[in-house]
C-alpha positions in Angstrom: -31.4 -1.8 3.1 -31.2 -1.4 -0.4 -28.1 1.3 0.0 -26.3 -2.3 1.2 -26.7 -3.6 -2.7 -24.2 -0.5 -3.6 -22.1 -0.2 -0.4 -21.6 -3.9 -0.3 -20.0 -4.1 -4.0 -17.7 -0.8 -3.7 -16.5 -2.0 -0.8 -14.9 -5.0 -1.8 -13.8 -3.3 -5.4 -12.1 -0.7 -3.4 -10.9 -3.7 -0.8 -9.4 -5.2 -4.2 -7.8 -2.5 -5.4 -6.1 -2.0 -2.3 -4.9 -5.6 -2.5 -3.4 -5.4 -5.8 -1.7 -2.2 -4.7 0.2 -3.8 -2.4 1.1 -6.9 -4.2 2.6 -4.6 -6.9 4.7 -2.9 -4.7 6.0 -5.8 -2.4 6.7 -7.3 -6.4 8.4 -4.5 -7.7 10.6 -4.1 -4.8 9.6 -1.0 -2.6 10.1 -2.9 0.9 13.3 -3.8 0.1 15.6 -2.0 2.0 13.7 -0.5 5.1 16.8 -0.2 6.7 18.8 2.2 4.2 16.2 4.6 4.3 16.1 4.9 8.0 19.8 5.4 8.2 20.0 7.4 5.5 18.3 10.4 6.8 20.1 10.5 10.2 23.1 11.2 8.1 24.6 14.8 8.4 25.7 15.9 5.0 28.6 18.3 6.5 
């Protein structure tokens, strides 16, 4: 039980870190344009 007082806290650091990941991406604009990307590689450069 006394590996829980380690697991426990890493868990949610890494849980956090993962968090503020993605709220610096959605706020610096990666999802912004899903759909150009999936268009863009069905196009045939010829």
């Amino acid at each position: 039980m006394s590996v829980l007082v380690f697991l426990i806290p890493i868990a949610l650091l890494l849980g956090g870190l993962g968090l503020v990941a993605f709220i610096w991406s959605v706020r610096s604009d990666q999802y912004s344009d899903m759909e150009g990307a999936a268009r863009r590689i069905l196009n045939d450069p010829d």
